[in-house]
C-alpha positions in Angstrom: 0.0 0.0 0.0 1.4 3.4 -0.8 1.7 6.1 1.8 -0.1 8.7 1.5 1.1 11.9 0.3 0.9 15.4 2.8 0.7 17.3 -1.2 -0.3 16.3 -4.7 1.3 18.4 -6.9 -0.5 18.9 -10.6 1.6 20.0 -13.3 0.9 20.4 -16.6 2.9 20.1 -19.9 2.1 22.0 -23.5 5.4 20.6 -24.9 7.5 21.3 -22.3 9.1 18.3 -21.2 12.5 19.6 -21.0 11.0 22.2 -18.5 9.4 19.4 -16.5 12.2 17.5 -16.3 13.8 20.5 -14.5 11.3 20.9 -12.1 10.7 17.1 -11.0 14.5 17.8 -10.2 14.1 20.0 -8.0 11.4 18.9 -6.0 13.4 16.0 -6.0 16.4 17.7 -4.4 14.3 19.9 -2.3 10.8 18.3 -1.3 11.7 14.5 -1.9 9.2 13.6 0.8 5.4 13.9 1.8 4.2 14.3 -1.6 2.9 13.0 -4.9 3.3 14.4 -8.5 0.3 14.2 -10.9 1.9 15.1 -14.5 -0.4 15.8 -17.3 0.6 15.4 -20.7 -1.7 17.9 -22.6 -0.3 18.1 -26.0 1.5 14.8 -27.3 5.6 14.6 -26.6 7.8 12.1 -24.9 8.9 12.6 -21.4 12.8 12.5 -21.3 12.5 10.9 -17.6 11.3 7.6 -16.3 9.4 7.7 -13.0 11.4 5.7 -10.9 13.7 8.1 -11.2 12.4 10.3 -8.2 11.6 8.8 -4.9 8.0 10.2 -4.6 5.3 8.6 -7.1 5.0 10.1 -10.2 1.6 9.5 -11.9 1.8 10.2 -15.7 -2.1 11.0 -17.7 -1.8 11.6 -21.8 -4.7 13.6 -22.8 -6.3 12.4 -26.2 -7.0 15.7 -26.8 -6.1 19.4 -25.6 -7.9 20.4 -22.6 -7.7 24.1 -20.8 -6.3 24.5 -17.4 -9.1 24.4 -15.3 -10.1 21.2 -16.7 -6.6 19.4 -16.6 -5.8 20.2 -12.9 -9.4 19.3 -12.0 -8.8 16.0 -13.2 -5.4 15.7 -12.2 -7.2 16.6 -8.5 -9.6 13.2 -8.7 -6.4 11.4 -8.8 -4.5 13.7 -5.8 -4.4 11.4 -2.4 -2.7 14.4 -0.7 -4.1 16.4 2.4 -3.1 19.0 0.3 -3.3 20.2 -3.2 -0.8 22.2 -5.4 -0.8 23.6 -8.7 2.6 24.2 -10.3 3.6 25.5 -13.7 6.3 23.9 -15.5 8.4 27.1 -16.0 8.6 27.0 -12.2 12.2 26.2 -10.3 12.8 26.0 -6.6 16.3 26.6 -4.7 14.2 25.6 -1.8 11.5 23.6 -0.5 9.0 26.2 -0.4 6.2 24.1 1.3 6.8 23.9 4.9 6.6 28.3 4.8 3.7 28.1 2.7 2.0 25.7 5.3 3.1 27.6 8.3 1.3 30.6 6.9 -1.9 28.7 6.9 -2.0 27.1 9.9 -1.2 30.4 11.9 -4.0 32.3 10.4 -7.4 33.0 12.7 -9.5 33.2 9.6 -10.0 30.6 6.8 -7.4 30.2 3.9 -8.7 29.5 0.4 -5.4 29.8 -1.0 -1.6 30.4 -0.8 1.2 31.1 -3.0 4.9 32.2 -2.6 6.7 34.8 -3.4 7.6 34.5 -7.2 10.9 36.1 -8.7 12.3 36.0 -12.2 15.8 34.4 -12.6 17.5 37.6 -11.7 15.9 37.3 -8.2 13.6 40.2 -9.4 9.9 40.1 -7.9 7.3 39.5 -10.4 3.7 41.1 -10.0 2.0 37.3 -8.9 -0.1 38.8 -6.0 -2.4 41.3 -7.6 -5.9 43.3 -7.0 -8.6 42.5 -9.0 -9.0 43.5 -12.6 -11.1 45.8 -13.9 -12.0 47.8 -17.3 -10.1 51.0 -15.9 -7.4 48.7 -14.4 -6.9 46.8 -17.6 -6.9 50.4 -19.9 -3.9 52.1 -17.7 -2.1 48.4 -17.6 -2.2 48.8 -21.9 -1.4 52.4 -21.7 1.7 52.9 -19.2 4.8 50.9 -20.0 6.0 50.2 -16.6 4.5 47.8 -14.5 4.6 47.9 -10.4 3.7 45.5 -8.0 0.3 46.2 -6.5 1.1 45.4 -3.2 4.6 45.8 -1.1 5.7 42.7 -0.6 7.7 42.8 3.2 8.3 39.6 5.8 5.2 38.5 6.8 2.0 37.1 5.1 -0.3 39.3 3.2 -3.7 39.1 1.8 -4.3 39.9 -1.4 -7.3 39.9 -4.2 -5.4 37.2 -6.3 -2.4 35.0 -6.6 -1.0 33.6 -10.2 -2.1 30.2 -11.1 1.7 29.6 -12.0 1.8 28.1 -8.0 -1.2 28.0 -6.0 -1.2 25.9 -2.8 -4.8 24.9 -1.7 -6.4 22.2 1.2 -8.1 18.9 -0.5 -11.1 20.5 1.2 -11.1 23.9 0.3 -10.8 23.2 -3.5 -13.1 20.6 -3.3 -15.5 22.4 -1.8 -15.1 25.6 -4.7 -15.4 22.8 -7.3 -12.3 23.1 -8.5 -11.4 25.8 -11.3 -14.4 27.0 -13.7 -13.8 24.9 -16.4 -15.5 27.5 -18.7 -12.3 29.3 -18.9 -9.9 27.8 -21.2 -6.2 29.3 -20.0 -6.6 32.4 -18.5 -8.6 33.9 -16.0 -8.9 30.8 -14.1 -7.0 32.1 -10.8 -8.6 35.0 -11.1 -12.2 33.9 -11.2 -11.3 31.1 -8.4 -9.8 34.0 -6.0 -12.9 36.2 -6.7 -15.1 33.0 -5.3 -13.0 32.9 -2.3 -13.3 36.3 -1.7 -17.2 35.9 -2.2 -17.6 32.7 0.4 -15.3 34.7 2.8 -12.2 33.3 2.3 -8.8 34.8 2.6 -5.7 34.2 -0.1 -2.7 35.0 0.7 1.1 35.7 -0.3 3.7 33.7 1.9 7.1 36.2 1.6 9.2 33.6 3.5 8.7 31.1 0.0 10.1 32.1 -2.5 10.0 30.4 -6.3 11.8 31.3 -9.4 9.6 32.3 -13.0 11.5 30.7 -15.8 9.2 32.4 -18.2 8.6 32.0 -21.8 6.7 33.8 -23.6 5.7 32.8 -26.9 2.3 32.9 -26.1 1.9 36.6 -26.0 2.6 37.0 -29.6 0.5 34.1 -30.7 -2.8 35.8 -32.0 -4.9 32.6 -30.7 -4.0 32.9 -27.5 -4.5 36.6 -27.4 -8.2 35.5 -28.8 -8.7 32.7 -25.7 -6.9 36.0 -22.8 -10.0 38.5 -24.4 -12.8 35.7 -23.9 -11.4 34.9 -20.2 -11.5 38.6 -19.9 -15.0 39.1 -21.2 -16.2 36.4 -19.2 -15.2 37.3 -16.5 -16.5 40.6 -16.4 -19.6 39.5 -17.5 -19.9 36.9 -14.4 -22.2 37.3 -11.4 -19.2 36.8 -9.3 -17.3 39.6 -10.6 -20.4 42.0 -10.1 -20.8 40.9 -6.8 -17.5 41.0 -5.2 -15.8 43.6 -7.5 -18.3 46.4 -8.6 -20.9 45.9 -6.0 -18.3 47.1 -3.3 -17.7 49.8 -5.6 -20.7 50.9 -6.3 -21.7 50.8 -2.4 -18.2 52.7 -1.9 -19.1 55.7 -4.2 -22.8 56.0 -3.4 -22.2 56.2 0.6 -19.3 58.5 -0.2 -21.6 61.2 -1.5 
């Protein structure tokens, strides 16, 4: 009988097996115990690793066909024995174990956790903008306009709550994501941990960025110059601001906000 994991960790590939490989390294290195790896193999390729190469069990699914996000890490999820469940983006690289902060920052919080994440840097040990507020129209206009980007909140020592974290590493409880359902599978790629985040907020839960974790970014990013991608980030985007969700956790407040203000 196999012993059961403390995490599942769900990552998924688009090609990117050389980027995987990589990663399984590291949380080999750095978190070779207490957890599980659930590897989805969304578009077709040959992993250049065999799994008894790592010491925790690495579970392997080929998709027959292409699925979004959502719907490969809630799938990946009905396979997760874990106490735990983590979402982690092949472009991801750890010089640490990150998991034993992340954890800490739950379990010393007085109100319920929906979500956390760590603190994400680009290989330059730069921090990237992976805790934001919610979007919105406006927000989205002066994002296009200026050509500067700062972090919307100051990251500092201890734990902070924020609107949102990137779905590049999101660290949730079996429970809790149960519970949501998962990610909205009516998003394809992006928008996903933004609409997820905008339901905790709405069920009173809090999601927060853990400062004493920290993760590296290996982005790429051919993807922002591919004009079908760009067409699945404006549907997420419409969607989303379309959604009963967004009205009431985002512009209700505001509305409520301006009219007492008067």
């Amino acid at each position: 009988m196999l012993h059961r994991p403390l995490i599942s960790i769900s990552v998924v590939s688009h090609q990117q097996a050389k980027m995987v490989s990589y990663l399984l390294q590291d949380l080999q290195v750095y978190c070779p115990n207490n957890i599980e790896v659930i590897l989805t193999v969304n578009l077709a390729e040959k992993p250049p690793f065999r799994n008894q190469n790592f010491s925790y069990p690495l579970i392997t699914l080929f998709n027959k066909r292409p699925r979004g996000f959502g719907e490969n890490h809630n799938t990946a999820f009905k396979r997760a024995r874990g106490d735990y469940f983590c979402v982690l983006n092949p472009d991801i690289r750890l010089n640490a174990d990150p998991f034993e902060s992340l954890l800490e920052c739950v379990h010393f919080q007085t109100e319920r956790v929906g979500v956390v994440a760590p603190r994400i840097v680009n290989p330059s040990g730069k921090a990237e903008d992976s805790a934001r507020k919610f979007p919105t129209p406006l927000m989205l206009l002066k994002k296009a306009i200026r050509s500067s980007r700062s972090l919307d909140y100051p990251v500092g020592h201890r734990p902070l709550k924020v609107d949102w974290v990137a779905g590049m590493f999101m660290l949730f409880s079996a429970d809790t994501y149960r519970e949501m359902g998962g990610f909205n599978q009516k998003y394809f790629l992006y928008y996903e941990d933004i609409e997820m985040c905008t339901r905790f907020r709405f069920k009173g839960y809090a999601v927060l960025l853990c400062p004493a974790a920290t993760a590296v970014h290996a982005a790429r990013r051919e993807s922002h110059r591919n004009i079908k991608y760009f067409k699945w980030h404006l549907t997420s985007i419409l969607r989303y601001f379309l959604s009963k969700v967004f009205f009431k956790v985002v512009v209700q407040p505001y509305m409520q906000k301006l009219f007492y203000s008067r």
